[in-house]
C-alpha positions as CSV (number, residue, x, y, z in Angstrom):
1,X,5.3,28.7,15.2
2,X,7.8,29.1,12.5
3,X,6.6,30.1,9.1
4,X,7.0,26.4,7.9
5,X,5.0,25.2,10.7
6,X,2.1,27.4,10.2
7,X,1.6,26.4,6.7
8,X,1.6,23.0,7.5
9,X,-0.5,23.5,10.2
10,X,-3.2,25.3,7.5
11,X,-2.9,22.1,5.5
12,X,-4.2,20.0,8.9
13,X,-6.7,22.3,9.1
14,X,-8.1,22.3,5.3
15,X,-7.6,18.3,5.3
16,X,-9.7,17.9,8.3
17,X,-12.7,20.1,7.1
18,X,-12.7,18.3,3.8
19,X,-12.1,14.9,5.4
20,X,-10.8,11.9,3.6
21,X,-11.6,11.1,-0.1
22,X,-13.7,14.1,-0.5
23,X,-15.3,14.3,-3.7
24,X,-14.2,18.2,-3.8
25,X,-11.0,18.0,-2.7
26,X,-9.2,18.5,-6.6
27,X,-11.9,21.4,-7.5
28,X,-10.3,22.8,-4.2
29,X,-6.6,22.3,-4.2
30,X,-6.7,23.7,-7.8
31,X,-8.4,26.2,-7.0
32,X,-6.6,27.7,-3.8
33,X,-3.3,25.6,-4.2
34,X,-2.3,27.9,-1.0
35,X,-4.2,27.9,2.2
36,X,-3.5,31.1,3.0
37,X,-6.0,32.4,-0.5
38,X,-8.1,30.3,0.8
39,X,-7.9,32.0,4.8
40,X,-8.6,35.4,3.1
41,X,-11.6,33.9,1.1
42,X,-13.7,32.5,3.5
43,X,-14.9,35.7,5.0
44,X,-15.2,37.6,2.0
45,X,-16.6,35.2,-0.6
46,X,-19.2,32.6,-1.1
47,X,-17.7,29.6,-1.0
48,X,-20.7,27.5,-1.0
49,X,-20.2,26.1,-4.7
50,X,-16.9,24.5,-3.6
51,X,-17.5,23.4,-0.1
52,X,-20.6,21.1,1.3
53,X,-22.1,23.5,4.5
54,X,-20.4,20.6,6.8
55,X,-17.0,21.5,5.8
56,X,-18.2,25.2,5.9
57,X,-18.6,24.8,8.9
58,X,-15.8,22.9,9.6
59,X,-13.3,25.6,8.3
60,X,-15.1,28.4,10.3
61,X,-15.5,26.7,13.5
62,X,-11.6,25.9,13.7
63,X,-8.0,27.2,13.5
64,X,-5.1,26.0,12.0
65,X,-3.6,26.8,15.4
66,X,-5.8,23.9,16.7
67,X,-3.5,21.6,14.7
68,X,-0.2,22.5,15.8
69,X,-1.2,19.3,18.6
70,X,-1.5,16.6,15.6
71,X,2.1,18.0,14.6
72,X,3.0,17.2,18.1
73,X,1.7,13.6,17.7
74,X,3.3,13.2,14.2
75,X,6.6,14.2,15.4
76,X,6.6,11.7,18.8
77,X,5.1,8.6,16.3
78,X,8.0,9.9,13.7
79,X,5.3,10.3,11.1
80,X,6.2,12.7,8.3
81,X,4.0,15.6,7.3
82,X,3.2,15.6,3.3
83,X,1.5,19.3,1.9
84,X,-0.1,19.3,-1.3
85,X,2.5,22.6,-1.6
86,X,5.6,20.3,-1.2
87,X,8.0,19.4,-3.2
88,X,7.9,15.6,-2.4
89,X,4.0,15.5,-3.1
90,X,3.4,12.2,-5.3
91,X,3.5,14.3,-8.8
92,X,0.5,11.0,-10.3
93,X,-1.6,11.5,-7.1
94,X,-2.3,15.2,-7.7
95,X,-3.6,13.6,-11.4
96,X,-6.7,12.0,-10.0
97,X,-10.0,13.7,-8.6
98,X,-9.8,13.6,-5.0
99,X,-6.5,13.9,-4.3
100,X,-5.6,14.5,-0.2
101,X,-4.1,17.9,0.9
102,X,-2.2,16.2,3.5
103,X,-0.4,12.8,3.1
104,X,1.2,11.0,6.3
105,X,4.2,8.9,5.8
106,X,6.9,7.0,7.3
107,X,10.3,6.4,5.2
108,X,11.5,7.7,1.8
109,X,8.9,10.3,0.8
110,X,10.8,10.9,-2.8
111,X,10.8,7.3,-3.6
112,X,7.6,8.2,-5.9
113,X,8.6,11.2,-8.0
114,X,11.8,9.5,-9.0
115,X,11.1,6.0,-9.5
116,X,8.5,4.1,-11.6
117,X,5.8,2.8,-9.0
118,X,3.3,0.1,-10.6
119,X,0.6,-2.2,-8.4
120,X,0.3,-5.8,-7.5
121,X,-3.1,-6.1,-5.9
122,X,-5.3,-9.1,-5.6
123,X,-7.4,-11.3,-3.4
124,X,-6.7,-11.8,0.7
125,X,-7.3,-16.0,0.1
126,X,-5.7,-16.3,-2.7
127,X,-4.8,-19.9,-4.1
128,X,-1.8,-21.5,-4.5
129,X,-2.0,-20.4,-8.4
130,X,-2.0,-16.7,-7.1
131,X,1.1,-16.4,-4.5
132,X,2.9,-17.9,-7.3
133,X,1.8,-15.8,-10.4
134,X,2.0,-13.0,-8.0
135,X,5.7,-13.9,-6.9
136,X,6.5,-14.4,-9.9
137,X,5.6,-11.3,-11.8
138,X,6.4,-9.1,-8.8
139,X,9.6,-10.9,-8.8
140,X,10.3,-10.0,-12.2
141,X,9.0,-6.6,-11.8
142,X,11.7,-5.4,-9.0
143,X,14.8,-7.2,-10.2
144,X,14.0,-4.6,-13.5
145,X,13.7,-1.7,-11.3
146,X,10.6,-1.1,-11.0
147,X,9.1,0.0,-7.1
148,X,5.9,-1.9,-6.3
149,X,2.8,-0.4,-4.4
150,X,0.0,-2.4,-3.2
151,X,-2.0,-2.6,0.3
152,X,-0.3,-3.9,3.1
153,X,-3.3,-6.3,3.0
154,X,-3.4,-10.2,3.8
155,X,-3.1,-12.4,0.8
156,X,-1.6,-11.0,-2.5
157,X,-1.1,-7.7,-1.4
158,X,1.7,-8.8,1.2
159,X,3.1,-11.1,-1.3
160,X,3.4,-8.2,-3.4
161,X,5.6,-6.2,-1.2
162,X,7.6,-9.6,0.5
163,X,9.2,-9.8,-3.1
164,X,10.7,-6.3,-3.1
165,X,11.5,-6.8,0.4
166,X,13.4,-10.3,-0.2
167,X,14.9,-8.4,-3.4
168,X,16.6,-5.6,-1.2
169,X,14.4,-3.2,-3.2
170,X,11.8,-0.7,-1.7
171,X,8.6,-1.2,-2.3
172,X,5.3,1.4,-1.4
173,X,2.9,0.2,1.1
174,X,-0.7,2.3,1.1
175,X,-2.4,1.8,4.7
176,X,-6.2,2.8,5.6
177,X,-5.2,3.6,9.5
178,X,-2.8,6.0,11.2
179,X,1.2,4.7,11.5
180,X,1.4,4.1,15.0
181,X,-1.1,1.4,13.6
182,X,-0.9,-1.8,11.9
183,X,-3.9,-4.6,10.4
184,X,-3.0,-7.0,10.1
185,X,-1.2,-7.2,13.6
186,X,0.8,-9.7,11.9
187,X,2.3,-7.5,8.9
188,X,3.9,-5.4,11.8
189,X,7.3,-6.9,10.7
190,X,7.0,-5.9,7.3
191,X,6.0,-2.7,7.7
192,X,8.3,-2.2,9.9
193,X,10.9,-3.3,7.0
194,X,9.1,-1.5,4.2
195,X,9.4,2.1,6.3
196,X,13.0,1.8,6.5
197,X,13.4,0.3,2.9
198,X,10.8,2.3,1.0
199,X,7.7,4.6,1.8
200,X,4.0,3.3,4.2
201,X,1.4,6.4,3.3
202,X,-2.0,7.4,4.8
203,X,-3.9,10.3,4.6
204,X,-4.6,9.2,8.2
205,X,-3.2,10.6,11.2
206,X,-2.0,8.7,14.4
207,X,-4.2,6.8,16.4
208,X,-7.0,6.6,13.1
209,X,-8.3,2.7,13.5
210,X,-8.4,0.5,10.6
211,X,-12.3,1.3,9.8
212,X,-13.9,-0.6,7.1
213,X,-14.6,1.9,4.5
214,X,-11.3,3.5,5.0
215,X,-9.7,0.3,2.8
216,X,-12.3,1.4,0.1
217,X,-11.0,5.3,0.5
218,X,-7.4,4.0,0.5
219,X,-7.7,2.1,-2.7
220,X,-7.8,5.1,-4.6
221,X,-4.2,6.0,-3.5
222,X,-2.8,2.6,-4.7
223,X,-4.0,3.4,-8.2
224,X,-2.9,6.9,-8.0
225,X,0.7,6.3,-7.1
226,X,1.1,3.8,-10.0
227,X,1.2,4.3,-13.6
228,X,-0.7,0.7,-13.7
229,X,-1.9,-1.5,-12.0
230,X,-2.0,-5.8,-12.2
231,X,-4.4,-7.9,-10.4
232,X,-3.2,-11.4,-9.8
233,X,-6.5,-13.0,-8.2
234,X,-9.5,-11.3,-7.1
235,X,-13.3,-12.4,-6.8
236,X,-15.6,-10.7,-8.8
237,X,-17.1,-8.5,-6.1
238,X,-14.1,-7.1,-3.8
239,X,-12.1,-4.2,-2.5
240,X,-9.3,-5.6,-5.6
241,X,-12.2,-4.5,-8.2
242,X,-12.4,-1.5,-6.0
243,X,-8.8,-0.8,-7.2
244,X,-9.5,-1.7,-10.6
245,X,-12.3,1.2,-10.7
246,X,-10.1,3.9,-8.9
247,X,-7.5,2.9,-11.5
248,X,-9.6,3.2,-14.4
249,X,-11.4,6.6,-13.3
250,X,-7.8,7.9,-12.6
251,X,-6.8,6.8,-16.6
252,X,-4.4,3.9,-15.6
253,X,-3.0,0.7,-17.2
254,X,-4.8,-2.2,-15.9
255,X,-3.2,-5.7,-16.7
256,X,-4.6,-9.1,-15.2
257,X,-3.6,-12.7,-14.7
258,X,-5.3,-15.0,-17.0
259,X,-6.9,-18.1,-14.6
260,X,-8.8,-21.2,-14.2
261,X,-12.6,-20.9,-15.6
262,X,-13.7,-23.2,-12.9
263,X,-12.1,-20.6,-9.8
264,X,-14.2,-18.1,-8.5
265,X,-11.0,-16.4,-7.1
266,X,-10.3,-16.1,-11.3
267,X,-13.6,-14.5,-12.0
268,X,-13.0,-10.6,-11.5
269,X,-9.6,-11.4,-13.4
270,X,-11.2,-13.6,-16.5
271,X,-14.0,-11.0,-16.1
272,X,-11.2,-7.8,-16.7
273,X,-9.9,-9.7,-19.6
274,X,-13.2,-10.0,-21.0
275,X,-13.5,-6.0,-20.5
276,X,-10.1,-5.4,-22.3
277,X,-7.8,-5.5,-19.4
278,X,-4.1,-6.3,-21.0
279,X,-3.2,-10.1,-20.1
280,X,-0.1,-10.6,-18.0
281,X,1.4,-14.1,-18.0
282,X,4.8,-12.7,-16.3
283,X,6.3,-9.6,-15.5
284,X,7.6,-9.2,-19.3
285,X,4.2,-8.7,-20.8
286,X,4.3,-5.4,-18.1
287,X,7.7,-4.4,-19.1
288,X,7.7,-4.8,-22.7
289,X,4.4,-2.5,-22.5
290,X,6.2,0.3,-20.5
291,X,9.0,-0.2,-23.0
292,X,11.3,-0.8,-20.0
293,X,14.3,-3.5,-19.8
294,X,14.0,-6.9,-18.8
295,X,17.2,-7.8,-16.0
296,X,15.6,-10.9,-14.6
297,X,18.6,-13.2,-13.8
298,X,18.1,-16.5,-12.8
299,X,19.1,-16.9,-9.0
300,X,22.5,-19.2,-8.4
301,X,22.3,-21.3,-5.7
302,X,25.8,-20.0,-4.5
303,X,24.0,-16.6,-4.4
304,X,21.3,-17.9,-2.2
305,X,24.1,-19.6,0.3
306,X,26.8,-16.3,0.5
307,X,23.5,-14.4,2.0
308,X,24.1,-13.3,5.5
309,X,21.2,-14.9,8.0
310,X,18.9,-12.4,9.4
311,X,18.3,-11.6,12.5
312,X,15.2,-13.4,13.9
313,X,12.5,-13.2,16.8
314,X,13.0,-15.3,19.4
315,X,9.3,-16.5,18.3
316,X,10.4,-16.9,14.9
317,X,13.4,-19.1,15.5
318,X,10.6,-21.0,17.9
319,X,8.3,-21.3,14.8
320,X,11.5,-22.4,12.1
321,X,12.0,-25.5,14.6
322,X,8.5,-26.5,14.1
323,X,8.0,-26.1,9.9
324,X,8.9,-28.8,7.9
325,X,10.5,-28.4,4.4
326,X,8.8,-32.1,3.4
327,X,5.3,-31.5,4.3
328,X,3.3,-28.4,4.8
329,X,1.6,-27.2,7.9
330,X,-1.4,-25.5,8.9
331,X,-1.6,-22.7,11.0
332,X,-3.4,-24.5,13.7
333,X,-0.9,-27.0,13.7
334,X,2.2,-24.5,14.0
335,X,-0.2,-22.9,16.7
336,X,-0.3,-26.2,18.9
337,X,3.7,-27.2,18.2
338,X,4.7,-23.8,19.0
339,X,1.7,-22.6,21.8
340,X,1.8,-19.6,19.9
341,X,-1.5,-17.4,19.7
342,X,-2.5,-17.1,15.9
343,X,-1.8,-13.6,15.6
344,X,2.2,-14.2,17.0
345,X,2.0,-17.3,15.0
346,X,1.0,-15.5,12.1
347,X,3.8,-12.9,12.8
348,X,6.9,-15.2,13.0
349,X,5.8,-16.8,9.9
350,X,5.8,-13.2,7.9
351,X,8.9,-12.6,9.6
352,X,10.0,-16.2,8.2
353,X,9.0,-15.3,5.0
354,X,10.2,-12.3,4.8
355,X,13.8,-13.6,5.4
356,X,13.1,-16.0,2.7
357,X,13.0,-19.0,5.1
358,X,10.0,-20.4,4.6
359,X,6.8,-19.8,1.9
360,X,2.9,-19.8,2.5
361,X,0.9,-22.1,0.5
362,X,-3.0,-22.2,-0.7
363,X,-5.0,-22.7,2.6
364,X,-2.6,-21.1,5.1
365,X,-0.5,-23.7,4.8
366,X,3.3,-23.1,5.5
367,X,6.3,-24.8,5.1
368,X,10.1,-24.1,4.6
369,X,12.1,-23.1,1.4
């Protein structure tokens, strides 16, 4: 191993002894913000205020030599290695408490450290009401430069990240599962867009599955990247209000979407306003705050017309001949015209979307633009 490869292989190492979201991991980076101090302390000091005896045991037990194999893997998936010591680091994320030594990442890994990165998050069923506020704020958001991070998630979260992608601009996607990975099966598409026109992060490596409480541990990333956060929709108990907490212990804005008193997809929202959240009724109440410039430019149809047609699927083209622009469809229905499965249904209609062919409605109901 070259010199640069041994220190990234000591980052491997200390990452995997602390393990994901450890509630040490800032008392430690700050404290030996090279692994190599750390290599020289472990036999000669007591180290058992900073480390729990698991990850004691976890540092003695192995060599950063043992890691030189998850390089290996990194390199064949094309997953780029992020140390705590490098330069492209996310500068907010080494802000909060329990920030990871190691961060895995497919795309532009400078994106955050020279752009302003704020979160959409909200609800995976949202509501008509919701894709729309979320659409449009998001909308607004990107066409005044701003990059968007949310969760690669179902619902609100992918709406998020289809508006920078239909924009042209990059957008940061926070996964809980290694990049050789996707859940949903059906955002495949757009993650495979957002790694080549922004940043996907983990603190995952390859071949991690999409475990429950990972989602909860990957949360706290979302709100770390971002100077602030928006939710659009979100029940009052959910991995959205998860968000809202990391955001809130990491000192971040947190803005939410007024809605209906009757919805229970508006109480966490209603709820945050209650608790002081700032009220966001379009992307403008989130720029005039940050003190940045509105350029939201109405679209002209001729616009919309000199755009080249992408490239689609052979499912997708399938699934186009079956939507209708003067009645929406379910996703059973579009399963049965097209004899698609639901998760290559589901697929082609992202990819739809994603082209700007065709929008999803309250109740996975689709139809085209």
């Amino acid at each position: 191993m070259d010199d640069a490869q041994r220190k990234r292989a000591e980052w491997l190492w200390l990452a995997a002894a602390l393990g994901p979201a450890a509630e040490n991991s800032g008392r430690v980076l700050r404290m030996f913000p090279q692994v190599s101090e750390l290599l020289q302390a472990l036999y000669s000091e007591d180290l058992s205020a900073l480390f729990t005896p698991a990850q004691l045991e976890a540092l003695r037990a192995t060599r950063p030599e043992d890691y030189v194999a998850r390089m290996d893997d990194c390199k064949r998936c094309r997953v780029g290695i992020l140390t705590w010591e490098d330069d492209d680091y996310p500068a907010l994320v080494r802000t909060i408490s329990t920030p990871p030594p190691v961060l895995y990442y497919r795309g532009d890994a400078s994106l955050p450290n020279r752009s302003f990165l704020f979160a959409i998050v909200g609800t995976r069923r949202p509501s008509a009401y919701g894709v729309e506020a979320t659409a449009a704020i998001a909308g607004s958001l990107v066409r005044s430069g701003v990059v968007l991070v949310s969760g690669l998630a179902t619902g609100l979260d992918s709406e998020s990240h289809k508006a920078a992608v239909q924009a042209g601009t990059p957008t940061v996607a926070c996964i809980a599962f290694g990049h050789d990975l996707c859940y949903p099966a059906s955002n495949r598409r757009l993650k495979d867009v957002i790694e080549r026109q922004g940043l996907v992060l983990s603190e995952y490596p390859p071949g991690t599955p999409p475990l429950k409480h990972h989602f909860l541990q990957r949360n706290r990333l979302i709100a770390g990247l971002s100077r602030g956060l928006c939710v659009a929709e979100a029940r009052k108990r959910s991995g959205t209000m998860n968000t809202v907490a990391a955001a809130l212990e990491a000192g971040r804005d947190v803005f939410s979407v007024p809605g209906s008193i009757f919805s229970p997809l508006c109480e966490g929202t209603n709820q945050l306003l209650r608790d002081g959240a700032a009220p966001a009724l379009g992307g403008t109440d989130i720029l005039l705050w940050y003190g940045l410039t509105s350029n939201v430019q109405p679209e002209h149809p001729a616009d919309k017309a000199a755009q080249p047609e992408t490239e689609l699927s052979p499912n997708a083209r399938h699934m186009r001949e079956a939507l209708s622009a003067a009645a929406p469809q379910t996703l059973e229905t579009l399963c049965t015209k097209t004899g698609l499965a639901p998760s290559r249904a589901m697929a082609a209609l992202t990819e739809l979307e994603i082209a700007g062919l065709s929008t999803q409605l309250a109740g996975r109901q689709f139809q085209l633009k």
